[in-house]
DRENSEMI-860483 format. One record per atom (N, C-alpha, C, O): residue number from 1; residue in one letter; chain; atom name; y, z, x. Coordinates in pm, whole numbers, always signed. Layout:
<rs>
R   n res chain atom      Y      Z      X
R NUM   A     A   CA      Y      Z      X
...
</rs>
This chain:
<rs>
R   n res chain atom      Y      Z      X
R   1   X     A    N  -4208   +406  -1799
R   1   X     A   CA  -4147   +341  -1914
R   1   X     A    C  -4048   +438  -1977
R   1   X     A    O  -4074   +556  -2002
R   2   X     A    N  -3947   +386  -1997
R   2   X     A   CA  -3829   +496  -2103
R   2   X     A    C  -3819   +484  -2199
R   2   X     A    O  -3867   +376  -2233
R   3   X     A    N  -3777   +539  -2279
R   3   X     A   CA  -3796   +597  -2427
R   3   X     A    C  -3673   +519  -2459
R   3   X     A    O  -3584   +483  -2381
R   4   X     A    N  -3687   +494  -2620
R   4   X     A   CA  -3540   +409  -2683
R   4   X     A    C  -3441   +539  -2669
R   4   X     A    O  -3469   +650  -2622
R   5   X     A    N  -3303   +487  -2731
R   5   X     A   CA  -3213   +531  -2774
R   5   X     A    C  -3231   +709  -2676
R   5   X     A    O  -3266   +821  -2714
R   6   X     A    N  -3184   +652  -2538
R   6   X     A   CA  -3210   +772  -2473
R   6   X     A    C  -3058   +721  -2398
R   6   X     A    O  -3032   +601  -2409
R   7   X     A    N  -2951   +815  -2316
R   7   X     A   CA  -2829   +842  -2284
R   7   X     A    C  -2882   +769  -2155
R   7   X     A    O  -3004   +787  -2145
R   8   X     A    N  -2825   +683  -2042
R   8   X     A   CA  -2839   +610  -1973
R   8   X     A    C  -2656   +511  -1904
R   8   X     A    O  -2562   +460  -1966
R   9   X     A    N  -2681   +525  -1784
R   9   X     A   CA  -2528   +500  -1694
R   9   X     A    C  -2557   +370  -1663
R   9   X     A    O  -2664   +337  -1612
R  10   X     A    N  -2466   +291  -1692
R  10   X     A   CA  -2463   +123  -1729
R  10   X     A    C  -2337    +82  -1572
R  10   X     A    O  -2245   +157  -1539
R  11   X     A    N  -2360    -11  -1525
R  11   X     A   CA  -2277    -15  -1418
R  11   X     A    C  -2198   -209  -1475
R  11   X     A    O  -2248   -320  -1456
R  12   X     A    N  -2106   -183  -1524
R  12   X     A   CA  -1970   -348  -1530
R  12   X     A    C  -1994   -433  -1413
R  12   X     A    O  -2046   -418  -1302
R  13   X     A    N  -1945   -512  -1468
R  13   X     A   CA  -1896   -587  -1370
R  13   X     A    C  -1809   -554  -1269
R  13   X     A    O  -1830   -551  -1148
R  14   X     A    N  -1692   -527  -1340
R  14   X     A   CA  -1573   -417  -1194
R  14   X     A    C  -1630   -323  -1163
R  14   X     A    O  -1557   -240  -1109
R  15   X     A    N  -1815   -275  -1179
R  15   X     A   CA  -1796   -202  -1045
R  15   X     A    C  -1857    -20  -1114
R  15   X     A    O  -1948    +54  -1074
R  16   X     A    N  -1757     -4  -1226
R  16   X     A   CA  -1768   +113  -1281
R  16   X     A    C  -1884   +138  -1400
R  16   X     A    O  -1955    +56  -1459
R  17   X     A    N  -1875   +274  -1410
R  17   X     A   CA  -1994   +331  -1451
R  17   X     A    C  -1984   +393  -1640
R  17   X     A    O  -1900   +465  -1694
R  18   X     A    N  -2074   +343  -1681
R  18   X     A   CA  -2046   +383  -1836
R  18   X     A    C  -2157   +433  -1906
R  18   X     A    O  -2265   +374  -1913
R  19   X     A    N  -2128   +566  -1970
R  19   X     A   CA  -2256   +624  -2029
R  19   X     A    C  -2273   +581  -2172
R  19   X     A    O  -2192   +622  -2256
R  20   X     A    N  -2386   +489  -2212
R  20   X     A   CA  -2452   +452  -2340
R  20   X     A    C  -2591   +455  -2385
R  20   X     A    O  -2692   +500  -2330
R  21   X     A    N  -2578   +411  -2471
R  21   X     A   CA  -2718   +470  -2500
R  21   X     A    C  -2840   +342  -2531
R  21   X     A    O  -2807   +246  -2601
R  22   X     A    N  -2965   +351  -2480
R  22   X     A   CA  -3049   +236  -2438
R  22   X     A    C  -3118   +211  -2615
R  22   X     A    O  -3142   +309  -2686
R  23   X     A    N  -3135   +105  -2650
R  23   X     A   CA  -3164    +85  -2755
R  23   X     A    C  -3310    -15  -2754
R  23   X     A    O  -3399    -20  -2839
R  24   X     A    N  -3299    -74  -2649
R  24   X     A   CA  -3429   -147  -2585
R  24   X     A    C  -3454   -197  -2481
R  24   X     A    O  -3352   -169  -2417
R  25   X     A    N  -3518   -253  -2414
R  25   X     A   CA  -3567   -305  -2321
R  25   X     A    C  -3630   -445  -2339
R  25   X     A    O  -3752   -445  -2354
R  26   X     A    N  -3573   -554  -2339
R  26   X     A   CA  -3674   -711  -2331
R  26   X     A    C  -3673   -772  -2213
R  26   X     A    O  -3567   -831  -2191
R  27   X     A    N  -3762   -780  -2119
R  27   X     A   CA  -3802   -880  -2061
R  27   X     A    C  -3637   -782  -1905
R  27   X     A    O  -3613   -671  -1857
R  28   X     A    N  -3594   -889  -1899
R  28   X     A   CA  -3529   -822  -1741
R  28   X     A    C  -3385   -775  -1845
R  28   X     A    O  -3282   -760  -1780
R  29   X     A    N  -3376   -755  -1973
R  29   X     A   CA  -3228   -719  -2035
R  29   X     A    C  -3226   -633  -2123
R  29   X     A    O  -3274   -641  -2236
R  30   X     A    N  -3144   -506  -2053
R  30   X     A   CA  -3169   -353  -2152
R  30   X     A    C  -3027   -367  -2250
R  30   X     A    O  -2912   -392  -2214
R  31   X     A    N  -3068   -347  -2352
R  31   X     A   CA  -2950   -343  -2484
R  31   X     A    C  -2908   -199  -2495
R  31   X     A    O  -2967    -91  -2494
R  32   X     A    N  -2778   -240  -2505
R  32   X     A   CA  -2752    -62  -2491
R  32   X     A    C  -2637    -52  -2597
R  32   X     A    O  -2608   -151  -2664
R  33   X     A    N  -2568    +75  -2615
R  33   X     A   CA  -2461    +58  -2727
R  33   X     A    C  -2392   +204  -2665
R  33   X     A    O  -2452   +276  -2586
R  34   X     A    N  -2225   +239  -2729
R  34   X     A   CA  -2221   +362  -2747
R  34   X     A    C  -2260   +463  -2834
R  34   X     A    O  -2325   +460  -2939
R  35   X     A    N  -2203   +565  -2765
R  35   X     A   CA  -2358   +679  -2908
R  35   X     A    C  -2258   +673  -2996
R  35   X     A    O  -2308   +708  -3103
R  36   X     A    N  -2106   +639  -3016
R  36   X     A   CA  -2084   +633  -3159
R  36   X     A    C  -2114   +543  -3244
R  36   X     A    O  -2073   +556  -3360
R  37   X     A    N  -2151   +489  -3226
R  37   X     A   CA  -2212   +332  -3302
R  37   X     A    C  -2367   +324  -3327
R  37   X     A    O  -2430   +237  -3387
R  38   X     A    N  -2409   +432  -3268
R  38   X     A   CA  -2565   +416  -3223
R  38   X     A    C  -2635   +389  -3368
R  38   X     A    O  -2711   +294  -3387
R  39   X     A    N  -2591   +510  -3494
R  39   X     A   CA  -2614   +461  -3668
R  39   X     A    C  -2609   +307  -3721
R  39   X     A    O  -2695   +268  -3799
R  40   X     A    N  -2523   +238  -3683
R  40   X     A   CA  -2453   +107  -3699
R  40   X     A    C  -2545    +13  -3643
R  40   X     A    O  -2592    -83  -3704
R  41   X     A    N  -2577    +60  -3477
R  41   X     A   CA  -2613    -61  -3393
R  41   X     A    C  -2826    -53  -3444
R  41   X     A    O  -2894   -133  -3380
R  42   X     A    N  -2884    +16  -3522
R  42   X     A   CA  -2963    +17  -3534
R  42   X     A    C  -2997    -78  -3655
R  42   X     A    O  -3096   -148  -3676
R  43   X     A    N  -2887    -57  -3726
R  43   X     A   CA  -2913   -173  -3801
R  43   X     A    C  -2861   -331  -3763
R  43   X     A    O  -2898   -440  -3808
R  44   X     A    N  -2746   -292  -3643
R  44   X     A   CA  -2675   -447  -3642
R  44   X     A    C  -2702   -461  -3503
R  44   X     A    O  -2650   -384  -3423
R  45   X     A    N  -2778   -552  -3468
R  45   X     A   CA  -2792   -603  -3354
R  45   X     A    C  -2675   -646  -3287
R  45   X     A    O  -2666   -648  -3164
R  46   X     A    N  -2564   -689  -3381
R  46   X     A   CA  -2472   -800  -3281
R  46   X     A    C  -2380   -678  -3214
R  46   X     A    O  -2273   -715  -3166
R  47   X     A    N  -2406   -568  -3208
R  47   X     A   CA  -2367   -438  -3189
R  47   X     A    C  -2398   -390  -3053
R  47   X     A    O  -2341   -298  -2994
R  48   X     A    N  -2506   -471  -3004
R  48   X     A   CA  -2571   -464  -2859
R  48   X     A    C  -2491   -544  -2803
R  48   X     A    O  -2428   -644  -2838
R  49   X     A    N  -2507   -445  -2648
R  49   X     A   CA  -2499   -575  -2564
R  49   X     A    C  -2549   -554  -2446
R  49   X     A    O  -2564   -438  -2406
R  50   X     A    N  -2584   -658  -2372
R  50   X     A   CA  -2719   -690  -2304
R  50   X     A    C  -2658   -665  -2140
R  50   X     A    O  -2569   -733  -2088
R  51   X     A    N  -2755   -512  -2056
R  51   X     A   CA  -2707   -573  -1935
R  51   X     A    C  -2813   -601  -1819
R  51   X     A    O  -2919   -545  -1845
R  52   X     A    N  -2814   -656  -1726
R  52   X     A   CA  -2907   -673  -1653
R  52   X     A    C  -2984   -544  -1652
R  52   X     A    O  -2917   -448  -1690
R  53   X     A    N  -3142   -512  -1609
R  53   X     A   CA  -3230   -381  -1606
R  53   X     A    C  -3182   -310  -1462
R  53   X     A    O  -3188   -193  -1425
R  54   X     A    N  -3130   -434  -1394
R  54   X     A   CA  -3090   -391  -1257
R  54   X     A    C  -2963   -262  -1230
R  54   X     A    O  -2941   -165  -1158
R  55   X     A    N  -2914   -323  -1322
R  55   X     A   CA  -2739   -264  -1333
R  55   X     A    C  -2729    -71  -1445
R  55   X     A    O  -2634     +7  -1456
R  56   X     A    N  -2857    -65  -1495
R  56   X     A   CA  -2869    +33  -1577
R  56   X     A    C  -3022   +138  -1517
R  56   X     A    O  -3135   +108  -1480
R  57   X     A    N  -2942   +276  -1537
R  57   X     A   CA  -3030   +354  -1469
R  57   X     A    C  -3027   +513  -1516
R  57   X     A    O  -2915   +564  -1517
R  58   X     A    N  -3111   +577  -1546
R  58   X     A   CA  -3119   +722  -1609
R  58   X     A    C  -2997   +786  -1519
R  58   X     A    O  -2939   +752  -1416
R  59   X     A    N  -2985   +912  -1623
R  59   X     A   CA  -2889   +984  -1551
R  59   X     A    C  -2917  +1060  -1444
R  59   X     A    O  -2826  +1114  -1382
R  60   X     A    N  -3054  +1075  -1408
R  60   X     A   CA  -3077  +1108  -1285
R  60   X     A    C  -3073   +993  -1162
R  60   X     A    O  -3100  +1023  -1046
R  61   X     A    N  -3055   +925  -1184
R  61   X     A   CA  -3068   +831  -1101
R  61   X     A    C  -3172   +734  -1069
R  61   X     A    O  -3173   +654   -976
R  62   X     A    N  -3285   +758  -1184
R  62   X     A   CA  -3385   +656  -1146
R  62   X     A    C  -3339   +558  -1238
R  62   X     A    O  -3269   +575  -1338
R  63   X     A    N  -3414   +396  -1168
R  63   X     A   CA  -3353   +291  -1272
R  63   X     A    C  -3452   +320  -1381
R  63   X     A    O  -3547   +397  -1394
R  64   X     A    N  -3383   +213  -1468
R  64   X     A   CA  -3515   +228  -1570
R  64   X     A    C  -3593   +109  -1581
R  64   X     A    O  -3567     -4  -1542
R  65   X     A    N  -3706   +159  -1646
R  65   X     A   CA  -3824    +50  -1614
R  65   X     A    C  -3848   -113  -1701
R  65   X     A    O  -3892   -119  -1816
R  66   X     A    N  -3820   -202  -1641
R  66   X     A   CA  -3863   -324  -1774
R  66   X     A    C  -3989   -309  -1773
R  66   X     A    O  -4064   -248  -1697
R  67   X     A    N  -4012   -394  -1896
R  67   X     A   CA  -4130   -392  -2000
R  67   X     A    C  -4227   -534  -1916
R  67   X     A    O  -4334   -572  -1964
</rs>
C-alpha cells in the first residue's frame, strides 16, 4: 500500500511521463496533483485529477497499489 501525497510518475495519454504527487487512491483511480498546488489541492478537490492505477507508478518503478 502507498502512502498519500508521496512524488509518483503519471503516464498521459500521448504516451509521456509526468511527476506529481499522489493524493489518494479510490477503488481502480489514483488522484494526483502537482506539488505546486499540493497546499490548494488538499483543500480543493476539483484540483485532482484522476488517472487510471494502471498508468501511475513509484519512482522506482513499482506500480502503485489500489485499495
Amino acid at each position: 500500500m502507498t502512502q498519500k501525497n508521496q512524488k509518483v510518475l503519471v503516464r498521459g495519454a500521448d504516451g509521456s511521463e509526468r511527476e506529481l504527487i499522489l493524493l489518494r487512491i479510490s477503488g481502480r483511480t489514483a488522484y494526483v496533483c502537482p506539488e505546486g498546488k499540493l497546499r490548494q489541492a488538499v483543500d480543493d478537490p476539483e484540483l485532482w485529477v484522476g488517472f487510471p492505477v494502471r498508468d501511475v507508478r513509484l519512482p522506482t518503478g513499482e506500480p502503485v497499489a489500489a485499495n
